[in-house]
DRENDO-1510 file (C-alpha; in Angstrom, 1 decimal, always signed):
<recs>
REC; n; res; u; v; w
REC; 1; UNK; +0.0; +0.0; +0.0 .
REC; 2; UNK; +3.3; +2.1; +0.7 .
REC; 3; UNK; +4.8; +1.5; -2.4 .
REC; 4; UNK; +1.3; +2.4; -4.4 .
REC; 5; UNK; +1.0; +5.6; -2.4 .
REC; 6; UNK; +4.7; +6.8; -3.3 .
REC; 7; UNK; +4.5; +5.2; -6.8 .
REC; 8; UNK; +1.1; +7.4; -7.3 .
REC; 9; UNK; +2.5; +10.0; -6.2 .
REC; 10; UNK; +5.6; +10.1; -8.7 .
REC; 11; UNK; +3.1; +9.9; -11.6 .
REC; 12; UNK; +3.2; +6.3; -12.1 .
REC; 13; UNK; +0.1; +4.1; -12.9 .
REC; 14; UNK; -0.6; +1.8; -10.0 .
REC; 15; UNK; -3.9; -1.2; -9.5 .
REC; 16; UNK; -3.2; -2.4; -5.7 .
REC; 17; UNK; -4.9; -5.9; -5.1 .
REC; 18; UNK; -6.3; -7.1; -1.5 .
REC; 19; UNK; -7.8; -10.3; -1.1 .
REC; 20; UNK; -10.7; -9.5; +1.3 .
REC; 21; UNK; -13.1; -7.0; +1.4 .
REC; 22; UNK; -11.6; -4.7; +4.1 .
REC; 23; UNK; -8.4; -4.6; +6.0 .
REC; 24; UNK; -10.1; -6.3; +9.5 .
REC; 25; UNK; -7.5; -8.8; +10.1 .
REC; 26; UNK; -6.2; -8.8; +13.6 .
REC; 27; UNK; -2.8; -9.6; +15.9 .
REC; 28; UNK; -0.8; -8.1; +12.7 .
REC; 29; UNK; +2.1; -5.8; +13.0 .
REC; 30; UNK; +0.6; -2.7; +14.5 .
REC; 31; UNK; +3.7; -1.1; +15.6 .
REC; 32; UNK; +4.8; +2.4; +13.5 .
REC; 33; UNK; +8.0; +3.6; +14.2 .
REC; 34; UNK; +9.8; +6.3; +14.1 .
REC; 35; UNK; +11.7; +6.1; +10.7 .
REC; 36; UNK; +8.3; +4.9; +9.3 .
REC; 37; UNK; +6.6; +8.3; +10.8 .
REC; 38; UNK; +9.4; +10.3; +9.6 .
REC; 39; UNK; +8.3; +8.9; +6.2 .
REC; 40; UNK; +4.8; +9.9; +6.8 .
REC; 41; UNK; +6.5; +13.1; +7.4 .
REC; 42; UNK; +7.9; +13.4; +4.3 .
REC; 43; UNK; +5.1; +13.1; +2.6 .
REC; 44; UNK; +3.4; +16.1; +4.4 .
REC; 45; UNK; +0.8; +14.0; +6.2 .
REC; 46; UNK; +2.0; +12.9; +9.8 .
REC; 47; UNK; +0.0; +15.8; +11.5 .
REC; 48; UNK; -3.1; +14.3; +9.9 .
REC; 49; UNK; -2.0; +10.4; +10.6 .
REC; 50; UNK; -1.4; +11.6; +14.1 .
REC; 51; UNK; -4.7; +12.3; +14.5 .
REC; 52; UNK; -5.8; +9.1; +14.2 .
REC; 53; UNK; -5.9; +7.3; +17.9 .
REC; 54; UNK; -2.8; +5.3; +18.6 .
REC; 55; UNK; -0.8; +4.9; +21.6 .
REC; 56; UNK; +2.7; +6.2; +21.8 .
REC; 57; UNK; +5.3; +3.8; +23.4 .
REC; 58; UNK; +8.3; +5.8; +24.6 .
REC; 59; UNK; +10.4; +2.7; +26.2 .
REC; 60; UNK; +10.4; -1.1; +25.8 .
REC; 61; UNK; +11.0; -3.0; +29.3 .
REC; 62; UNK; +11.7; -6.8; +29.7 .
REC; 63; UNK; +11.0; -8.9; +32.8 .
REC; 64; UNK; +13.8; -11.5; +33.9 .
REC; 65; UNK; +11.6; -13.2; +36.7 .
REC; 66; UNK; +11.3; -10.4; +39.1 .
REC; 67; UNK; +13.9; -8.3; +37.8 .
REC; 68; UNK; +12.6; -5.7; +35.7 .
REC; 69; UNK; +14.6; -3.7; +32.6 .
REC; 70; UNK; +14.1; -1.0; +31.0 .
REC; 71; UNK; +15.6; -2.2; +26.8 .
REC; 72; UNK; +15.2; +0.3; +24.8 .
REC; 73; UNK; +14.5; +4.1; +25.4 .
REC; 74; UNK; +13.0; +6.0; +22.2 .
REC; 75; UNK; +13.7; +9.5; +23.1 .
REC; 76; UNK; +17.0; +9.7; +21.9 .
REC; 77; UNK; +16.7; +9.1; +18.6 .
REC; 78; UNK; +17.5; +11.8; +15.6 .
REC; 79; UNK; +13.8; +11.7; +14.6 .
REC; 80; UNK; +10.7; +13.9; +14.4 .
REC; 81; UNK; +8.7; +11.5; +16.8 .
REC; 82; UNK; +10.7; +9.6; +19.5 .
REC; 83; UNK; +8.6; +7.2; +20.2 .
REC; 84; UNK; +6.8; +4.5; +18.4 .
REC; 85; UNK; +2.9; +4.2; +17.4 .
REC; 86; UNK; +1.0; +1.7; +18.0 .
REC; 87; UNK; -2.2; +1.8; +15.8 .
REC; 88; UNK; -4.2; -1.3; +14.6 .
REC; 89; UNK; -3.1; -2.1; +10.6 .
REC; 90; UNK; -6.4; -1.8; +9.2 .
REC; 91; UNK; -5.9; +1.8; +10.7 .
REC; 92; UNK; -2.6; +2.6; +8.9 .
REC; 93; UNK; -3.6; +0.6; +5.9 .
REC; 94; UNK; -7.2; +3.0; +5.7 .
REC; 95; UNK; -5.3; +6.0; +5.8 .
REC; 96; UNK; -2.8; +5.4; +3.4 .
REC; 97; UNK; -5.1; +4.0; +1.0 .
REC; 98; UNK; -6.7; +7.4; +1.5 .
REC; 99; UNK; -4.2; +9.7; +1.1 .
REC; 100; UNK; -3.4; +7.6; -2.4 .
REC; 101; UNK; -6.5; +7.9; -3.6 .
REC; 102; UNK; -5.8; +11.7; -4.2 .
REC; 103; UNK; -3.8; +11.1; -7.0 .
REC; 104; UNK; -5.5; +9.7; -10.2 .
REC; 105; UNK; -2.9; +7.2; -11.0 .
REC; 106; UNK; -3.9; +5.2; -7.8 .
REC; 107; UNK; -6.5; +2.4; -7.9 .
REC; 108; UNK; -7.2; -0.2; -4.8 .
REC; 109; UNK; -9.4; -3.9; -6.1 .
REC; 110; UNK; -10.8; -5.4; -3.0 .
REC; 111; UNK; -11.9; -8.8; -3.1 .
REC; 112; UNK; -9.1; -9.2; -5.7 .
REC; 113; UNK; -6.8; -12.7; -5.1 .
REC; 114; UNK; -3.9; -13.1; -7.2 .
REC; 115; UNK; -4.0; -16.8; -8.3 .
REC; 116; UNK; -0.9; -16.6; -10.5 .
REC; 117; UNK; +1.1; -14.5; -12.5 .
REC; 118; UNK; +0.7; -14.3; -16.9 .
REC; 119; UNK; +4.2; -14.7; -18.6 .
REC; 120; UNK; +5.2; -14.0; -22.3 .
REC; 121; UNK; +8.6; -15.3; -23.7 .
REC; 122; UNK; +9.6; -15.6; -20.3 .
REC; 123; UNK; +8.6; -12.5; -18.6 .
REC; 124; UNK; +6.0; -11.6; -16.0 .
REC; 125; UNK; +3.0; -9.5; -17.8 .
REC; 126; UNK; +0.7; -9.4; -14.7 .
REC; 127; UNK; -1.5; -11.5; -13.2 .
REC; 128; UNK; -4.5; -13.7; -13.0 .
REC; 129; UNK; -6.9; -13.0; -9.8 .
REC; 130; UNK; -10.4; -14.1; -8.6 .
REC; 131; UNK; -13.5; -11.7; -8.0 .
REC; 132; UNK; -16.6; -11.5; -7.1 .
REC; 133; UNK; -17.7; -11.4; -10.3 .
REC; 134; UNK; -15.0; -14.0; -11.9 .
REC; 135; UNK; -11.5; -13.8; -13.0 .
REC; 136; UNK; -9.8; -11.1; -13.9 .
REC; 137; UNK; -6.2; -10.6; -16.0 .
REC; 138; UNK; -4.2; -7.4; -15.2 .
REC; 139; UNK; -1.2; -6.7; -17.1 .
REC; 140; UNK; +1.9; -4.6; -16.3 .
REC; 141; UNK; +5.4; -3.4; -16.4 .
REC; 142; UNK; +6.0; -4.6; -13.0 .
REC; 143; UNK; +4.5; -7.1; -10.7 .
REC; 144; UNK; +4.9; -6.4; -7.1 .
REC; 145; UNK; +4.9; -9.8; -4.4 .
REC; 146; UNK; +4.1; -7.7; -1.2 .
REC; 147; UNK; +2.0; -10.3; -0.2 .
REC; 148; UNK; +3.7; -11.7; +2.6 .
REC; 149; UNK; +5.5; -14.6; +4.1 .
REC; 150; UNK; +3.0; -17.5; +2.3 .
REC; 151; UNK; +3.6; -15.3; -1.2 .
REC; 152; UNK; +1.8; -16.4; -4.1 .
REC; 153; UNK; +3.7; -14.3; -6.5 .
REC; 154; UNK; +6.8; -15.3; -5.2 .
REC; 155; UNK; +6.1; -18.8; -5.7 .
REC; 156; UNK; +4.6; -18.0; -9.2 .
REC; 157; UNK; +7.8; -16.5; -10.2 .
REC; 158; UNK; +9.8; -19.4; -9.1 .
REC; 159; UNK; +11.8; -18.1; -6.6 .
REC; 160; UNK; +14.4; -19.3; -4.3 .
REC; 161; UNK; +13.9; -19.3; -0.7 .
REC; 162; UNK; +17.0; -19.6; +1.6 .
REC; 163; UNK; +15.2; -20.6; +5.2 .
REC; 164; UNK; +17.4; -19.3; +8.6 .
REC; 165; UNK; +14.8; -21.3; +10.2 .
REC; 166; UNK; +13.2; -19.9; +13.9 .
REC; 167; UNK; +13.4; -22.4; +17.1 .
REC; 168; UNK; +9.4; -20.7; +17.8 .
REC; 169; UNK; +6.1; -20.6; +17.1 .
REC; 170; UNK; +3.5; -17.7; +18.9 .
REC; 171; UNK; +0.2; -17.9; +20.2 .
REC; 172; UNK; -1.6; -14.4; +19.9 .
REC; 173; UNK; -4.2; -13.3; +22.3 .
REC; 174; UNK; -6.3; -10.7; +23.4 .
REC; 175; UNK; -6.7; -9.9; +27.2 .
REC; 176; UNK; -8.8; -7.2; +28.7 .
REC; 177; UNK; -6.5; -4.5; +30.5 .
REC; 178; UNK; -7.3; -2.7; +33.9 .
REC; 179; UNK; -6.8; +0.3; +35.4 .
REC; 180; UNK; -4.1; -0.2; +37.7 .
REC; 181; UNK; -1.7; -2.5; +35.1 .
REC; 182; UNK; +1.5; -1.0; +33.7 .
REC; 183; UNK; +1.1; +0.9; +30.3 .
REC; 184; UNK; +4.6; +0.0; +29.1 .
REC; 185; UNK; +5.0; -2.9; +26.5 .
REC; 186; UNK; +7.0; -5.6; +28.2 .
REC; 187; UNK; +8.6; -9.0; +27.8 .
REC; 188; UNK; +8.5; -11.3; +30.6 .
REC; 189; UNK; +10.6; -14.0; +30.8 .
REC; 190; UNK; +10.7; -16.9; +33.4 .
REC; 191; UNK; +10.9; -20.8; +34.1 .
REC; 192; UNK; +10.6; -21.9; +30.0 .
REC; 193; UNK; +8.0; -18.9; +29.8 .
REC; 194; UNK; +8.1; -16.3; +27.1 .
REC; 195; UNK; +4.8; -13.7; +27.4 .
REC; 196; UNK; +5.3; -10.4; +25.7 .
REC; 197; UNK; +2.4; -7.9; +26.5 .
REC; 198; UNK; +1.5; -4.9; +24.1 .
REC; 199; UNK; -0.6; -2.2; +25.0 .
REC; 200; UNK; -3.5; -1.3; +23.4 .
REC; 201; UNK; -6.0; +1.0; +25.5 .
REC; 202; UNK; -8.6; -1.1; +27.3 .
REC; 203; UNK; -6.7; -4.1; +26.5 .
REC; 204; UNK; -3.7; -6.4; +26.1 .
REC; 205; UNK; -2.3; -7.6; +22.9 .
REC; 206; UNK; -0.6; -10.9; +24.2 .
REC; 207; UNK; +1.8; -13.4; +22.6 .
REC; 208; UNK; +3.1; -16.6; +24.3 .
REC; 209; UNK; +6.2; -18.0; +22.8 .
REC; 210; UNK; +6.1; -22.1; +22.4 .
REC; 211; UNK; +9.0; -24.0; +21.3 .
REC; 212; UNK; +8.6; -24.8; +17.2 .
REC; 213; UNK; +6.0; -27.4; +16.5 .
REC; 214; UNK; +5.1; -27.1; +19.8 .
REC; 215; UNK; +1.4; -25.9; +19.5 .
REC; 216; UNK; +0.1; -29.5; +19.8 .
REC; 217; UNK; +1.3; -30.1; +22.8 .
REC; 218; UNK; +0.1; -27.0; +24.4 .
REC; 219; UNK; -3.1; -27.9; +23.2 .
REC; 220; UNK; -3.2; -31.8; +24.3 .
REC; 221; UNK; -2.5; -30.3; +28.1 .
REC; 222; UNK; -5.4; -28.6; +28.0 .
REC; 223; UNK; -6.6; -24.6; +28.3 .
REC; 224; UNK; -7.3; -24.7; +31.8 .
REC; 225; UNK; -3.4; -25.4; +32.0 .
REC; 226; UNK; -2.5; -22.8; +29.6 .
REC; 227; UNK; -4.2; -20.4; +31.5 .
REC; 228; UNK; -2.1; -21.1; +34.4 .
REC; 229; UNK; +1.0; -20.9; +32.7 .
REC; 230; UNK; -0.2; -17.3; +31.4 .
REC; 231; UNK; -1.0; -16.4; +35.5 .
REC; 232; UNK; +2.7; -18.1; +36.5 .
REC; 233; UNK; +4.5; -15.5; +34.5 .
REC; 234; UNK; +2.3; -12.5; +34.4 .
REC; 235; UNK; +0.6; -13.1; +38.1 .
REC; 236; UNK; -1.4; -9.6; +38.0 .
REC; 237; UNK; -4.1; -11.4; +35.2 .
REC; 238; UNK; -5.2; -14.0; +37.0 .
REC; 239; UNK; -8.6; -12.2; +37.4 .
REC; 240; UNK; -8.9; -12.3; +33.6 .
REC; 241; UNK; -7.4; -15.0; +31.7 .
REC; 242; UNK; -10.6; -17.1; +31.9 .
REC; 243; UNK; -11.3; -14.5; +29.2 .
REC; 244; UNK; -9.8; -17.3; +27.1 .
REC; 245; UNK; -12.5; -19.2; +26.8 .
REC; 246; UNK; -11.8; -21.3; +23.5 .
REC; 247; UNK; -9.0; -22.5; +21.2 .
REC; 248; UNK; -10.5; -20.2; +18.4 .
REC; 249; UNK; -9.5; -16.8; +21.4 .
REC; 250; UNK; -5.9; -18.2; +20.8 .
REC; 251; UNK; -4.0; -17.4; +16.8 .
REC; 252; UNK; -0.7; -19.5; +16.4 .
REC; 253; UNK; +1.6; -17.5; +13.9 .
REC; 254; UNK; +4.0; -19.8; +12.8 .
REC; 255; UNK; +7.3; -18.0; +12.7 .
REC; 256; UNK; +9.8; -18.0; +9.9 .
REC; 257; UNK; +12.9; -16.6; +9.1 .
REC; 258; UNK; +14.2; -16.8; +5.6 .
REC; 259; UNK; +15.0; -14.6; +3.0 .
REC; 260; UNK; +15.0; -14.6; -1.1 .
REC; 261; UNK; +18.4; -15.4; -3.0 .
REC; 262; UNK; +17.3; -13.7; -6.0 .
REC; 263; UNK; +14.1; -10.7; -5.3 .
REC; 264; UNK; +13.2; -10.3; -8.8 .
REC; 265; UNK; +13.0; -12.0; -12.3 .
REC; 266; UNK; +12.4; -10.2; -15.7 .
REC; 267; UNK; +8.7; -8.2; -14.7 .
REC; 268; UNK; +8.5; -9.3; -11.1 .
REC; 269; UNK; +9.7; -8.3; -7.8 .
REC; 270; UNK; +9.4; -9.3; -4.6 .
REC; 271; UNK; +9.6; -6.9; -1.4 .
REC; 272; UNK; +8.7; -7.1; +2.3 .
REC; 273; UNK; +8.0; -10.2; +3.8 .
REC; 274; UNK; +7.6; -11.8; +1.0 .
REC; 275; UNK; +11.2; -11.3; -0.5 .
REC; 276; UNK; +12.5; -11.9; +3.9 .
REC; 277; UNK; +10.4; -13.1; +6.6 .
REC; 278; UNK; +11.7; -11.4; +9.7 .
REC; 279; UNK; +11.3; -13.0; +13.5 .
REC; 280; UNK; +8.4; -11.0; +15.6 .
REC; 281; UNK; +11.5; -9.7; +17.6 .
REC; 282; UNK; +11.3; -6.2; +18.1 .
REC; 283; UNK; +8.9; -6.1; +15.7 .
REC; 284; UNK; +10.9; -4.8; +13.1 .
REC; 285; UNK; +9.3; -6.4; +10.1 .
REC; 286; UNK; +6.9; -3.5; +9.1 .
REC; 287; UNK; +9.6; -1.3; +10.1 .
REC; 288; UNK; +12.1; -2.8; +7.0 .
REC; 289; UNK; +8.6; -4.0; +4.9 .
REC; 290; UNK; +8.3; +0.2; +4.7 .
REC; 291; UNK; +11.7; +1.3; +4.6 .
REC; 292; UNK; +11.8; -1.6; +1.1 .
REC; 293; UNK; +9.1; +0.7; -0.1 .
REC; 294; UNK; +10.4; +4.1; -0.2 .
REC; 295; UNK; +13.6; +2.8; -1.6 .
REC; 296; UNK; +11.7; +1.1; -4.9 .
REC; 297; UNK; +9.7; +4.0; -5.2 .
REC; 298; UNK; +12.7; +5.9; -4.9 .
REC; 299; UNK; +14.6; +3.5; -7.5 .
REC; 300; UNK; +11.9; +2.8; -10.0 .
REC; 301; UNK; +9.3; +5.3; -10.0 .
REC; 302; UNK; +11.4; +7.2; -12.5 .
REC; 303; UNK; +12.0; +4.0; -14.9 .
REC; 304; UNK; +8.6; +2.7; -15.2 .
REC; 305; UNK; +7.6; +6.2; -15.8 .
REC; 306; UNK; +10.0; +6.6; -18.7 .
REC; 307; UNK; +9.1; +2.9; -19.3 .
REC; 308; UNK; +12.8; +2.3; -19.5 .
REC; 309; UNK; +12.4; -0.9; -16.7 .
REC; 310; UNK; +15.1; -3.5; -16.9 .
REC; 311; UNK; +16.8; -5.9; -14.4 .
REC; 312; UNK; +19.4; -4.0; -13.8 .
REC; 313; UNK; +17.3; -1.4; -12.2 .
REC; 314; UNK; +15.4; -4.2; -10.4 .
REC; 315; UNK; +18.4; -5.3; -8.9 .
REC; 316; UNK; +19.4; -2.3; -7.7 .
REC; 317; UNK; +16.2; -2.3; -5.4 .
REC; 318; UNK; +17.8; -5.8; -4.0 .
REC; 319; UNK; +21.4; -4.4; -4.0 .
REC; 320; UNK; +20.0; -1.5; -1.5 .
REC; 321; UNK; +17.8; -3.4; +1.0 .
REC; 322; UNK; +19.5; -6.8; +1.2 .
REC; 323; UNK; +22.1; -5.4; +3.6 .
REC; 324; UNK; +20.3; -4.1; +6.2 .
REC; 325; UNK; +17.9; -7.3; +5.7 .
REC; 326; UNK; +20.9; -9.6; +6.1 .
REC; 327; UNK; +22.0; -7.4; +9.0 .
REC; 328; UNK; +18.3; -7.5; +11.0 .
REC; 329; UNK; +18.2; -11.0; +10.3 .
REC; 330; UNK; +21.2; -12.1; +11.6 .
REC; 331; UNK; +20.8; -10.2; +15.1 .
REC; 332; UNK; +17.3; -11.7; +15.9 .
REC; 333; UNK; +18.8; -14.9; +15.0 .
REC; 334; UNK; +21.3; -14.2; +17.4 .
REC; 335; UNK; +18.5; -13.0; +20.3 .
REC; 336; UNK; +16.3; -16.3; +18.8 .
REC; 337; UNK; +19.7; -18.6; +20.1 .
REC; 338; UNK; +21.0; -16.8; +22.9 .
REC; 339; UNK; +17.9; -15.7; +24.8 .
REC; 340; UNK; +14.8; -16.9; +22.9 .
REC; 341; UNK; +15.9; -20.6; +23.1 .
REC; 342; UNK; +17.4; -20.9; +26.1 .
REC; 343; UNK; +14.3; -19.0; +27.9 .
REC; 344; UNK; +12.4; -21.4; +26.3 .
REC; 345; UNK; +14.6; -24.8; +27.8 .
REC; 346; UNK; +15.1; -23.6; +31.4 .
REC; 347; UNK; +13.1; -25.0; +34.1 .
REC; 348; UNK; +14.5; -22.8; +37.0 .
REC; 349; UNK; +14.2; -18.9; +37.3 .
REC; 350; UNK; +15.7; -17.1; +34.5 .
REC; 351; UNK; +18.9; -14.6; +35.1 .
REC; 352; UNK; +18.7; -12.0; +33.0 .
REC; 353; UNK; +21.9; -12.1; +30.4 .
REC; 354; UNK; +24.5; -9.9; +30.7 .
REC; 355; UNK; +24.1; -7.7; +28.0 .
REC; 356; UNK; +20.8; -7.0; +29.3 .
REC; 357; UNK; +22.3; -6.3; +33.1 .
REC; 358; UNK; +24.7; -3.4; +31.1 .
REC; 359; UNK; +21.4; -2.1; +29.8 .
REC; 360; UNK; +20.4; -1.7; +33.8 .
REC; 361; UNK; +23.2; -0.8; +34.9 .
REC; 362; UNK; +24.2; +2.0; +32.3 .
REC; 363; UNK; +21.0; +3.8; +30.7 .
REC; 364; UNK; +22.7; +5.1; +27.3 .
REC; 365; UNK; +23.4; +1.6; +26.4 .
REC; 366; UNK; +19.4; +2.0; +25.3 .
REC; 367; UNK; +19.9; +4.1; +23.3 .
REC; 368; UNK; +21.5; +1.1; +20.8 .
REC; 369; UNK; +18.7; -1.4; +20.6 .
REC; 370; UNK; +16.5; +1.7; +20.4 .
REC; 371; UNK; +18.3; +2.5; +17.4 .
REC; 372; UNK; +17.7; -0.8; +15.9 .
REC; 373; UNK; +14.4; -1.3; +16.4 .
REC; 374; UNK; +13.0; +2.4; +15.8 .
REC; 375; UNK; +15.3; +2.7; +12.7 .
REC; 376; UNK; +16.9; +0.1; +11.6 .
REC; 377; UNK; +20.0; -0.4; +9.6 .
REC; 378; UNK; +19.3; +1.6; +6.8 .
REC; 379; UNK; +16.7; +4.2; +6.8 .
REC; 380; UNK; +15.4; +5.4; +4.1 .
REC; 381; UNK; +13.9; +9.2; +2.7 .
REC; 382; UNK; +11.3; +9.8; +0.3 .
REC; 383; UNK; +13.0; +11.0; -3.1 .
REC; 384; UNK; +10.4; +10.3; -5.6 .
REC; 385; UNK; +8.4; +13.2; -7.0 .
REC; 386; UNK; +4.9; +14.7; -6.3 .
REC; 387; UNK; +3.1; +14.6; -9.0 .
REC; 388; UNK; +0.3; +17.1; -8.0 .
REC; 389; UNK; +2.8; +19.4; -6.5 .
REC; 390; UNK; +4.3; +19.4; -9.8 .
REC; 391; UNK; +1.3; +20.4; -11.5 .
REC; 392; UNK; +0.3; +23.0; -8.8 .
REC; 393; UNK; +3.4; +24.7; -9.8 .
</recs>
């Protein structure tokens, strides 16, 4: 939806497909942060996105048993807004659909599921999709795969997926929040126990992190005992987790960590999670999904205009964000073996490790994985034209 926006906006003819009918899907990314809102910025509309309600999450604490540290500390960092956003997606996605709708160039299909994509002499033309009404062929310069981890289009283009592989699997949950709880997001780890808790106004966004493939098992035990493993670690909701009353209350997302070798073929290209699944860790994969899209807009809006398109240019797209996917990767595959796993195996109280005792013991050292998380390796700046502006003089 980015990439339409910013591709729009430059002048260039764009049809953005979604699958349903709206953008109700929950326990998605919701997190905005602060190199995405300097984007927003940049396009002249993050006093009107601010509007919209959100909650604004200043600091990131973890809990090692009963020791509690602060992780990350936003308000350091050489942006407009020093914090991150939280806003549900089909928030962000509304209002960026919006504000791409000003520009003529821009057209969003709902109901509109890419089944495959239409080659000619071995190039990508478009694709084939389902409607409502029956199926539809759109041809064009350039597909985009934007479409996630499960990609159809990067399956349809044939290709190759390296897999870093992830030793978890989270369940996603709702609980209801109270007046008296803490506001500020927070891991808590303890005895084999992962439980990271997101705030979200009158209520918890919750994920519990199982060992991978280990869903069955949690659910052969029984909810009643999931429950109380929820209470063990996070004792202050044990006067609401009989909110989870079913299985169908509880969304596994299945976590993978891989990355494209190749992004693009002759027509095709493949951003976001579909050309790199990232880890849930710091919640950094909408971060890099967004910073992908300023950088192709910023790289191609100007060839498909002047219809001068090639691989070359397509690799340059790759050339630009595979470092600073390689990068991201690599360090929550280091938390995923280093803390993730071995929270997950031990079966007395957890010490916190040392690199998270410096982070206790000397504040500024927050200021690093606040970096990383609320920017990421590379950020990106919007470089492609305004069309409109253009034509306002």
């Amino acid at each position: 939806m980015m990439l339409g926006l910013l591709l729009a906006r430059a002048g260039v003819d764009v049809v953005v497909l979604e699958k349903h009918a709206d953008f109700l899907r929950d326990f998605r990314g919701d997190t905005i942060h602060p190199s995405t809102l300097d984007a927003i910025d940049e396009l002249g509309l993050l006093n009107e996105f601010l509007k919209r309600p959100h909650e604004k999450i200043e600091q990131i604490h973890g809990y090692f048993g009963d020791l509690q540290v602060p992780v990350a500390d936003f308000s350091h960092l050489p942006t407009r807004c020093r914090f991150i956003a939280l806003m549900p997606q089909w928030d962000f996605l509304d209002f960026i659909a919006s504000a791409a709708r000003k520009y003529p160039t821009f057209r969003l299909r709902m109901q509109t599921e890419v089944d495959d994509l239409l080659f000619e002499n071995g190039r990508a033309i478009g694709v084939c999709a389902t409607t409502p009404h029956g199926p539809l062929e759109i041809r064009a310069e350039l597909t985009v795969g934007a479409d996630g981890r499960r990609s159809t289009v990067r399956e349809a283009a044939g290709l190759q997926v390296r897999d870093i592989g992830a030793p978890m699997d989270v369940l996603w949950m709702r609980i209801s929040r109270r007046g008296d709880d803490p506001e500020v997001p927070a891991g808590r780890f303890d005895r084999g126990r992962i439980f990271v808790m997101i705030f979200r106004g009158d209520y918890w966004q919750c994920g519990f992190v199982i060992p991978k493939g280990g869903y069955d098992e949690v659910r052969r035990r029984g909810l009643p005992a999931f429950r109380r493993e929820i209470v063990d670690v996070a004792p202050f909701l044990a006067d609401r987790v009989d909110e989870l009353a079913d299985w169908d209350a509880i969304k596994l997302l299945t976590v993978k960590v891989d990355r494209l070798v190749r992004w693009h073929r002759p027509g095709v290209l493949c951003i976001g999670d579909a050309a790199h699944a990232m880890s849930p860790i710091g919640g950094v994969g909408i971060n890099l999904a967004i910073q992908d899209a300023v950088a192709t807009a910023n790289l191609l809006a100007g060839p498909l205009r002047e219809c001068r398109l090639d691989s070359a240019t397509l690799h340059r797209v790759q050339r630009r964000r595979e470092l600073p996917t390689r990068l991201t990767q690599w360090l929550q595959v280091l938390i995923q073996n280093r803390v993730i796993g071995r929270a997950l195996q031990a079966d007395v109280p957890l010490e916190a490790p040392w690199p998270v005792r410096l982070l206790r013991r000397w504040p500024w050292l927050r200021r690093v994985p606040a970096y990383l998380i609320g920017i990421g390796i590379r950020r990106e700046h919007v470089r492609s034209r305004d069309a409109l502006a253009n034509e306002n003089g």
